[in-house]
N, C-alpha and C positions, 0 to 999 in steps of 0.2 A: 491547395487547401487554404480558406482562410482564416486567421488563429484570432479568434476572441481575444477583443483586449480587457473585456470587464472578468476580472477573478473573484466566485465568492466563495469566501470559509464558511466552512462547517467542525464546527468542533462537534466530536463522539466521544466524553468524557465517561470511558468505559473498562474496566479490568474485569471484567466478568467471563471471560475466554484466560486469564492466565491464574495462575496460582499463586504469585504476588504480585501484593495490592501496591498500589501508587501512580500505575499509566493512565488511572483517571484524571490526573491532572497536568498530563500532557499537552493537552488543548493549551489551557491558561498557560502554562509556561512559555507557550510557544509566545502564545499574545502578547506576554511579558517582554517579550526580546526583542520587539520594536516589529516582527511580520509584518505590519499592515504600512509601515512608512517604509520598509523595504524595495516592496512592491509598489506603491506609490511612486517612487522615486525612479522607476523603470517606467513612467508614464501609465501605468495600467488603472484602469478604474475597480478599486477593491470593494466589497459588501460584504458586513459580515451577517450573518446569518444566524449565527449564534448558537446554540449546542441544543443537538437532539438529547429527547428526556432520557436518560437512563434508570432504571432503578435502582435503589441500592442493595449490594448483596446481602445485606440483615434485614431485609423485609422480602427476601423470597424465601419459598419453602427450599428445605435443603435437599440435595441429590441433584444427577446431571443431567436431568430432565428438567426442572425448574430453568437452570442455568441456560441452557440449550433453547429454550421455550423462551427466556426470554431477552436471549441474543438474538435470535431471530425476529422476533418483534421491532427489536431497534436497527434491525440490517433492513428488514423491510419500509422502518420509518425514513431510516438514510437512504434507502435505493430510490424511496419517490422523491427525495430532494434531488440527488444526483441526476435520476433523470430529467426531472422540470429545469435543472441549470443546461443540459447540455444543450436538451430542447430548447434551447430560445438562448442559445449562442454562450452561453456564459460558461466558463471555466470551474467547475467546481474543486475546491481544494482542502481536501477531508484530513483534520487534524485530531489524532489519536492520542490515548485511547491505544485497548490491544487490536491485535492486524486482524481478529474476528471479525471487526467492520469491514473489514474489505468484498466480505461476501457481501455487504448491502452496498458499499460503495461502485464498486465495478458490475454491480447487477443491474445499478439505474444507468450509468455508461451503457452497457449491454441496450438495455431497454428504449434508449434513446435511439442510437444507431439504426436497432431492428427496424422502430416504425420509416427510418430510412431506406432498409431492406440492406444494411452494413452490417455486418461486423466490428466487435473490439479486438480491438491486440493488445494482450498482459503482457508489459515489463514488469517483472518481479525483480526488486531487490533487496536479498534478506539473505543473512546465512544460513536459514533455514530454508525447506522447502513448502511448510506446510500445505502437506497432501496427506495428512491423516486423516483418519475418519473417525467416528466414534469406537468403531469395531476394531483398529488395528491401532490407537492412539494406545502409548503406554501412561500417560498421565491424566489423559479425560481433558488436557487442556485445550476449547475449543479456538484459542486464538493459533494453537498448531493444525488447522484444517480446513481452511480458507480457501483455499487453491481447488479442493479435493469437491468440496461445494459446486465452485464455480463451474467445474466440467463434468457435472451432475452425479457425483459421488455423493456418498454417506444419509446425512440425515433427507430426508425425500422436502419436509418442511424449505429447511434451509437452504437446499442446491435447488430450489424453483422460486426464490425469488424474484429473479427477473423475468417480463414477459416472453423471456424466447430462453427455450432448453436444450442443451445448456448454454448458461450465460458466456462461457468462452470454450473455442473448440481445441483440440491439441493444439493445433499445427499452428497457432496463435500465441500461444504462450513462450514467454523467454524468459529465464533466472538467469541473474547472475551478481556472482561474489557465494556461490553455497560453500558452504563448509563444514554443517554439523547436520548430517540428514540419517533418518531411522531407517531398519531394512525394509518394512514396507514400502516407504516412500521410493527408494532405489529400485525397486522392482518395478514402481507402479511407473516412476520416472523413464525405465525401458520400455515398459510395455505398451506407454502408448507412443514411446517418441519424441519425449519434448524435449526443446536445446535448453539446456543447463550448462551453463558455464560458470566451472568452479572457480575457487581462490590461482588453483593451478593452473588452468587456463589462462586467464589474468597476471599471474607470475611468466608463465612460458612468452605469450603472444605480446603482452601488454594489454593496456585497459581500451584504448583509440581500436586498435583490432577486434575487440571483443566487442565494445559495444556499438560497433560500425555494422559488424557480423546483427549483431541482435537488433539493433534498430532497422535495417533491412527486412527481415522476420517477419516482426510484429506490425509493421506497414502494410505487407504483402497482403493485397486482397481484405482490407481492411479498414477500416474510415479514420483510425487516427488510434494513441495511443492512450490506455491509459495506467499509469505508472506507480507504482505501489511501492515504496520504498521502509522498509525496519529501519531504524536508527541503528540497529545491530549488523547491519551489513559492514556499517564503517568500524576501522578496530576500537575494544577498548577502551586502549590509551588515548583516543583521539575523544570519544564519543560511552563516559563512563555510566552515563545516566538512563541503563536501558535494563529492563530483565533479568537476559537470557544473555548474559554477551560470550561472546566467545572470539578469541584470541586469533589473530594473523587477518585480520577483513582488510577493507581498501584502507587506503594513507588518506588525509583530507586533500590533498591536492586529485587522486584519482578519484575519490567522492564526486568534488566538485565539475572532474571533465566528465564524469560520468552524465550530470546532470544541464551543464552545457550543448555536450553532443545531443540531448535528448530537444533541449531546445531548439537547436541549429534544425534540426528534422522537420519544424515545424510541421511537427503530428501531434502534438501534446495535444488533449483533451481535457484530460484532469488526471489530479493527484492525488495520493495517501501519504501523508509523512506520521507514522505511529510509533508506538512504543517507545517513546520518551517518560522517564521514570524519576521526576522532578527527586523523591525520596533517597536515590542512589547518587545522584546529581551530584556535582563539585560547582557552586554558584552558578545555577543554570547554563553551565558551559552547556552541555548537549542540547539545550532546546535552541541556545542563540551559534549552535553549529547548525543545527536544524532549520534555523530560519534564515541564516547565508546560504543551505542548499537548494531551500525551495526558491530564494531569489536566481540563483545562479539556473535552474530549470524554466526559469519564466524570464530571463533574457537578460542579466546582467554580466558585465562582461567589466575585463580587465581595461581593455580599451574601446 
């Protein structure tokens, strides 16, 4: 496979999928933290692209139909970006913004691939698993249901974004680092199969096991990967400026082999780095952890 060297950002300055407000300015923080000379300096040719329109939440009507109606609006405006980058070799690298975008993000991957006659393979890395649905969601948050979309769950709108349904199939999909998942999700997670590899798994095997196992996976039978990463996967203490965070996720050094190994595969397609929450932030530490992962995923290296 040959790996695009031109990278272009998309910023999705979006919280409309969570119940607190602030990951809309995730993008800009990111920006802040020097991303575009990072990747530069790895020889890559970066464009930015600049941020799809979002609405803002005080000029829609209220209830979660509004909300839902017009997340998918903005998943659909990112899935046609996503797919015009993949189509014509470019790397696209989607900066967040809640993980809601991911259903438009990974739909224009999806979309691109298909008129290939390929397949995507989902790396997920989030402590969460988001495979809720509207129906089984205990909080109506739609950035917890991304996943459930993708493999044509819940809203009919939103899981038919991309031109091939569903946009990822199980046996495609790989989590890892979960740690905080609802019962629905754990059911749905056996029932159709998919490798989830928790915090425990990653304790027992180590992170080089686990993600060796998982990048195998999501290659198999597949055109390339595309990888979706929470800033909440990593702990905390490492990464304070996110959400939802929740306690015991990866160390920064297993973050960063995480997203190394994911390089070394050279299956990368494109990325999601979201839920960065400048407002929780300790001086933009999370977003400039966030913009040393996405370099170390697109080939920067110790030596």
């Amino acid at each position: 496979m040959t790996i695009a060297r031109t990278v272009q950002i998309i910023g999705v300055p979006m919280d409309l999928g969570a119940s607190r407000r602030g990951v809309d300015m995730g993008p800009s923080a990111m920006r802040l933290s020097g991303l575009t000379a990072h990747l530069q300096r790895l020889g890559l040719t970066v464009s930015d692209a600049g941020n799809v329109v979002v609405p803002d939440r005080t000029s829609l009507a209220h209830g979660p139909e509004a909300l839902l109606t017009a997340i998918t609006d903005v998943c659909a405006e990112l899935a046609l970006r996503t797919a015009a980058a993949v189509r014509a070799g470019v790397r696209p690298l989607v900066l967040g913004g809640d993980h809601s975008l991911a259903a438009g993000s990974v739909a224009g991957t999806a979309t691109a691939l298909a008129e290939r006659g390929q397949r995507v393979g989902l790396l997920w890395l989030d402590a969460h698993a988001d495979l809720n649905t509207p129906a089984t969601s205990h909080s109506g948050n739609v950035h917890g249901m991304p996943v459930a979309h993708l493999l044509g769950f819940g809203d009919t709108r939103l899981s038919h974004v991309a031109s091939v349904y569903p946009a990822v199939l199980p046996e495609h999909v790989v989590y890892v680092g979960l740690r905080d998942l609802d019962d629905a999700e754990q059911a749905l997670i056996r029932e159709l199969g998919l490798r989830a590899f928790t915090m425990r798994d990653i304790d027992e095997r180590g992170l080089r096991a686990v993600m060796d196992e998982a990048v195998a996976i999501v290659t198999r039978g597949t055109g390339g990967i595309h990888l979706s990463c929470d800033a909440d996967w990593v702990d905390p203490g490492e990464a304070p400026g996110v959400g939802t965070p929740v306690r015991g996720g990866a160390t920064l050094r297993e973050a960063h082999l995480a997203m190394e190994i994911v390089h070394d595969s050279g299956a990368l397609l494109a990325m999601d780095l979201v839920e960065i929450n400048p407002i929780l932030d300790r001086q933009n530490h999370t977003a400039e952890l966030a913009a040393d992962l996405i370099a170390s995923a697109f080939g920067r290296r110790i030596l």
